[in-house]
C-alpha positions in Angstrom: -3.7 2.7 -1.8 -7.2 1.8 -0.6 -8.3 -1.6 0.7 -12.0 -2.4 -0.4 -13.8 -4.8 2.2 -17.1 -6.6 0.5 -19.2 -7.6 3.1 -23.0 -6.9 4.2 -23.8 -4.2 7.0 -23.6 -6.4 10.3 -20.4 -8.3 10.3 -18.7 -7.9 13.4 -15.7 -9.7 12.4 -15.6 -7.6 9.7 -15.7 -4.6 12.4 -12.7 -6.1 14.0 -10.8 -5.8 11.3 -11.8 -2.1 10.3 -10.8 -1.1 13.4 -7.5 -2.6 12.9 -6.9 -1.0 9.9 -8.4 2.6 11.0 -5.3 2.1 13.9 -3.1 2.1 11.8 -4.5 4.7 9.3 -5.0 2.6 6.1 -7.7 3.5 3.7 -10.1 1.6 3.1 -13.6 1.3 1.7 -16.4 -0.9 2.8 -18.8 -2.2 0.0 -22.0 -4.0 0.0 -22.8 -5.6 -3.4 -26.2 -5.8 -2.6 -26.4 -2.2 -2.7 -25.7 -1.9 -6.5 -27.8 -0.4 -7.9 -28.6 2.1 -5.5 -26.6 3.0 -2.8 -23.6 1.8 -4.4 -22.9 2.7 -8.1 -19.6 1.6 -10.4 -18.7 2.5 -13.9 -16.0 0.5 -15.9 -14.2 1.8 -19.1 -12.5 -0.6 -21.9 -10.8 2.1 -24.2 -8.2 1.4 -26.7 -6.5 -1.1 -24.3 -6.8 1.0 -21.1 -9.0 0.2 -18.5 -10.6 2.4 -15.4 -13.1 1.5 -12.7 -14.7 3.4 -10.2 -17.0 2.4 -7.1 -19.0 4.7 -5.5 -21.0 4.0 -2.0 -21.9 6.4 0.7 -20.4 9.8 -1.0 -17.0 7.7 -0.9 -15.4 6.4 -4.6 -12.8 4.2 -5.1 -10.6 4.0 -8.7 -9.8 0.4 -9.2 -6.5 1.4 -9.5 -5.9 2.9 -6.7 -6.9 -0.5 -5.0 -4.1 -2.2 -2.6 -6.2 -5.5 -2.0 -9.7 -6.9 -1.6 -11.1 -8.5 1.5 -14.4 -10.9 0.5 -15.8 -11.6 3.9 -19.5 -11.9 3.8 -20.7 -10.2 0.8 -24.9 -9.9 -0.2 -26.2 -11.5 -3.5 -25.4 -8.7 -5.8 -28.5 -6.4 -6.7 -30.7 -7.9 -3.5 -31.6 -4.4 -2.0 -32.5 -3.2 -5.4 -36.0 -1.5 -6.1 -37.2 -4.4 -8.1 -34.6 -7.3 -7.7 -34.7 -10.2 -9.9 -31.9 -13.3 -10.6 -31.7 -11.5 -14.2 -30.4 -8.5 -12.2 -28.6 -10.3 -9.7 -26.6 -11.9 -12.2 -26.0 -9.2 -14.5 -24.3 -6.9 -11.7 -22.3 -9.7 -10.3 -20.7 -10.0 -13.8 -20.3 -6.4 -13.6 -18.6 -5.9 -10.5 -16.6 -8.9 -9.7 -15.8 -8.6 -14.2 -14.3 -5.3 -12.8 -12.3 -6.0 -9.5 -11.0 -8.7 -11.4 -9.5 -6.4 -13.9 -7.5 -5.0 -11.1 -4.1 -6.1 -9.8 -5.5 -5.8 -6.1 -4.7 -8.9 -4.1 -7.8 -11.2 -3.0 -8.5 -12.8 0.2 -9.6 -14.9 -1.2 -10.3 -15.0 -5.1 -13.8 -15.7 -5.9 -12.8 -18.5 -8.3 -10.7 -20.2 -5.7 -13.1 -19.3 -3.0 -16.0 -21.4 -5.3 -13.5 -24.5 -5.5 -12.8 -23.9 -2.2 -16.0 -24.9 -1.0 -16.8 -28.5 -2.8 -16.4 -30.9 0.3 -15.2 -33.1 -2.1 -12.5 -31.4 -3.4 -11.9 -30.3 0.1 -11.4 -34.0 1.3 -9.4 -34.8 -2.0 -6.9 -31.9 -1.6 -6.5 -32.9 2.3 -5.5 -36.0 1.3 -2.8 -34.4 -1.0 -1.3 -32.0 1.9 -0.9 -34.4 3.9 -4.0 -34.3 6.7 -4.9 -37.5 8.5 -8.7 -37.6 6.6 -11.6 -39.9 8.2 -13.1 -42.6 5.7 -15.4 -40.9 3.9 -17.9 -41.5 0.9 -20.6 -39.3 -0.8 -23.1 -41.7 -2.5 -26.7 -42.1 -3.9 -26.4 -45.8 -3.9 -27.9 -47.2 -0.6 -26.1 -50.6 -0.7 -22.9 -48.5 -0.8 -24.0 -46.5 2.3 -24.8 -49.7 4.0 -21.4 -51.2 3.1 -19.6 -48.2 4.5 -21.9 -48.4 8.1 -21.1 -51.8 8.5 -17.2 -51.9 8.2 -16.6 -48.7 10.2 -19.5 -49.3 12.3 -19.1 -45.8 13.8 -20.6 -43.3 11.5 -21.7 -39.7 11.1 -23.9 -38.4 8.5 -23.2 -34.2 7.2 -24.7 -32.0 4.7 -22.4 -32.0 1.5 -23.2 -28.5 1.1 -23.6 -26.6 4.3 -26.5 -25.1 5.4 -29.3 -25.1 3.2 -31.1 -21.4 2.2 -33.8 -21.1 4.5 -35.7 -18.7 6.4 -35.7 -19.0 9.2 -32.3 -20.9 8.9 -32.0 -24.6 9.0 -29.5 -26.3 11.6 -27.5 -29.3 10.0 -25.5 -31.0 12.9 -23.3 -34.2 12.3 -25.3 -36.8 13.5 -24.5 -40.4 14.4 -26.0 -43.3 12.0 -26.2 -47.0 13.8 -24.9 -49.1 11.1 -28.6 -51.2 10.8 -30.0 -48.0 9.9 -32.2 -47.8 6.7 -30.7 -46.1 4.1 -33.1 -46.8 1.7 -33.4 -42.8 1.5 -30.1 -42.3 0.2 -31.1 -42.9 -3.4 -32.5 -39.3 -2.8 -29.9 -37.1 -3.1 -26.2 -37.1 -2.7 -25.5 -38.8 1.2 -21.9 -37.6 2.8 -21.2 -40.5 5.2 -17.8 -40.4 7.7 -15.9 -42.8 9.8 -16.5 -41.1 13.3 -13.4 -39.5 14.9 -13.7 -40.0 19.0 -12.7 -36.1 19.7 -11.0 -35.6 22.8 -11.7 -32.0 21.8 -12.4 -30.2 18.7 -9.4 -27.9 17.1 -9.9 -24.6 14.8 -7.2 -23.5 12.7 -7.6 -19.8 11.3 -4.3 -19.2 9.2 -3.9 -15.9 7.6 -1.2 -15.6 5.0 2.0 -17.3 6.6 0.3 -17.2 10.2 -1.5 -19.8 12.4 -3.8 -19.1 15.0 -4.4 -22.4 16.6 -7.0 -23.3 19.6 -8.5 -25.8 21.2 -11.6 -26.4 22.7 -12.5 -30.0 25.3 -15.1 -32.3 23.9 -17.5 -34.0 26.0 -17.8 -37.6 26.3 -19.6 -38.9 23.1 -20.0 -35.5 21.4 -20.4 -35.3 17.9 -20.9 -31.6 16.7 -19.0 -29.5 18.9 -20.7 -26.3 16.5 -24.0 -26.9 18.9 -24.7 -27.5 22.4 -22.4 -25.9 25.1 -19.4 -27.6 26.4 -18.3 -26.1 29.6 -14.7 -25.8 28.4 -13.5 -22.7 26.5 -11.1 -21.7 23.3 -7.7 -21.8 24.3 -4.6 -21.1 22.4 -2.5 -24.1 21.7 0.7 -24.6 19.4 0.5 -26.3 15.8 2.0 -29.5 15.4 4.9 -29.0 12.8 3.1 -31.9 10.3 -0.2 -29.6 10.6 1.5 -26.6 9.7 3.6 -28.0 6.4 -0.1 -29.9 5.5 -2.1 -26.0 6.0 0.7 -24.0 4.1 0.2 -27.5 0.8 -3.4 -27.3 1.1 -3.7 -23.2 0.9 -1.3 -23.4 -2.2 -3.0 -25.6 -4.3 -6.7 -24.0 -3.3 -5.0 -20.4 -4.1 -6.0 -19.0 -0.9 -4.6 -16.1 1.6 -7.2 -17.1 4.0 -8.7 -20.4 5.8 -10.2 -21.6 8.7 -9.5 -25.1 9.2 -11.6 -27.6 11.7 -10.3 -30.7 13.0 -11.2 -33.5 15.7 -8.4 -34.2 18.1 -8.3 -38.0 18.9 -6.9 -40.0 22.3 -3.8 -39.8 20.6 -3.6 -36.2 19.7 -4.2 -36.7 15.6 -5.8 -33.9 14.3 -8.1 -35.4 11.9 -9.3 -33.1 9.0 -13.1 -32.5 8.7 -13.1 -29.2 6.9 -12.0 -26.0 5.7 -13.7 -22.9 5.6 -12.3 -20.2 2.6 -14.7 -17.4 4.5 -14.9 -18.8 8.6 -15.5 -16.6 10.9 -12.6 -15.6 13.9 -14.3 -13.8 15.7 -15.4 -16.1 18.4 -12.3 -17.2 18.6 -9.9 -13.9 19.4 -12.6 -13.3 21.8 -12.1 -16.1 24.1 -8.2 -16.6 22.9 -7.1 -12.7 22.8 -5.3 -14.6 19.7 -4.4 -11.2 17.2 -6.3 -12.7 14.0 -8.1 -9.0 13.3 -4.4 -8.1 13.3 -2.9 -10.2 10.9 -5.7 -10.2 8.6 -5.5 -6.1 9.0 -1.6 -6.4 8.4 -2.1 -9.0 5.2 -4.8 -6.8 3.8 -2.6 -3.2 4.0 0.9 -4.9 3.0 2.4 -4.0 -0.2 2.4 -6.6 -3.3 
């Protein structure tokens, strides 16, 4: 049984994880669906109630049912290194592939549908709240006397992107900022504003849980810092154990969101509350075993080659 990998060409996580599973002599098949059509090919067949699929991509092809799982790490727009690409095209072979993997009984880390809901901060924050996570105030808003009302009782705010980072090219940096509560927010009334009660980090925690395992660690804020994604720190990644409360509130949140795979972010207060800012269906780990020596590559490896 063959594990299928979608992702683009350079993804060194991804790498870590191939060589993981090349250890420990699993097949497996690494797919770009940016290369269809072209360098990748597939073929699907719906005959008198039987169903076969095949993907094809460097002289290698795959039968759908001969599929053991399916990893989406960081695949391209389907159709995007096409002679003559187009959103028409784009869209017709992402209905075609994904149509077909989902026609499969392959397991999904994670399932595109859940993956989508996965990433609506909104639902992110509302789910949180249902596990069981200690959440910051929060509010998402076009109405600037709403955004004003929020500043001024929690005084200590932060302003993020709703979305993540926008498409750009060359890419666009987003960092939480700090908003003084007389601020103008006259500008809210221009799109959808995601406003948060500021957490004082005494350092900021990632949580990369892969099936039933947690892969916890913790890195030492600086005085007053507010995005621990930019600027350097001094202070490394280090392993450190997961409170009990975190670990019942990660397994409740995974459950309902349907996924095998998240990375979870948190701000670690005075008190040692790890307050819930995101999660991530897709993060990356890399960074992380590198510094930790943490076996993430491993498990993921291990939850993508074990039986159903």
């Amino acid at each position: 049984m063959t594990v299928l990998i979608l992702t683009c060409e350079q993804d060194v996580t991804a790498d870590m994880v191939v060589a993981e599973l090349y250890k420990s002599c699993v097949p497996l098949v690494r797919f770009d669906p940016g290369d269809i059509p072209g360098e990748g090919a597939l073929s699907a067949e719906y005959v008198r109630g039987e169903f076969r699929g095949y993907l094809s991509t460097g002289g290698r092809v795959v039968s759908m049912d001969g599929l053991r799982s399916i990893w989406i790490r960081r695949p391209g727009e389907p159709a995007a290194h096409a002679s003559e690409p187009s959103p028409w095209l784009s869209a017709e072979t992402g209905q075609a592939l994904y149509g077909m993997l989902d026609s499969t009984t392959a397991r999904w880390m994670n399932h595109p549908g859940a993956a989508a809901r996965a990433r609506l901060k909104p639902w992110q924050l509302r789910t949180a709240h249902r596990s069981g996570f200690p959440v910051p105030a929060t509010i998402i808003t076009t109405y600037p006397q709403v955004a004003r009302r929020f500043a001024e009782q929690y005084r200590h705010v932060v302003v993020k992107a709703v979305s993540g980072k926008p498409p750009a090219d060359p890419p666009m940096a987003l960092p939480t900022t700090l908003v003084p509560p007389d601020a103008d927010f006259s500008g809210v009334a221009a799109g959808p504003t995601l406003l948060q009660r500021y957490i004082t980090k005494a350092a900021d925690i990632r949580l990369t849980s892969v099936g039933d395992e947690l892969f916890a660690a913790r890195k030492v804020a600086e005085p007053g810092q507010v995005d621990g994604r930019y600027g350097e720190t001094g202070h490394d990644w280090k392993p450190v154990d997961v409170p009990p409360r975190v670990a019942r509130a990660v397994a409740m949140y995974k459950d309902m969101a349907g996924l095998a795979y998240g990375a979870f972010d948190f701000a670690e207060d005075g008190d040692g509350t790890w307050w819930f800012l995101e999660c991530n269906q897709g993060g990356q780990f890399g960074f992380i075993e590198l510094q930790t020596e943490q076996p993430i590559a491993a498990a993921v490896a291990a939850w993508l080659s074990a039986e159903a």
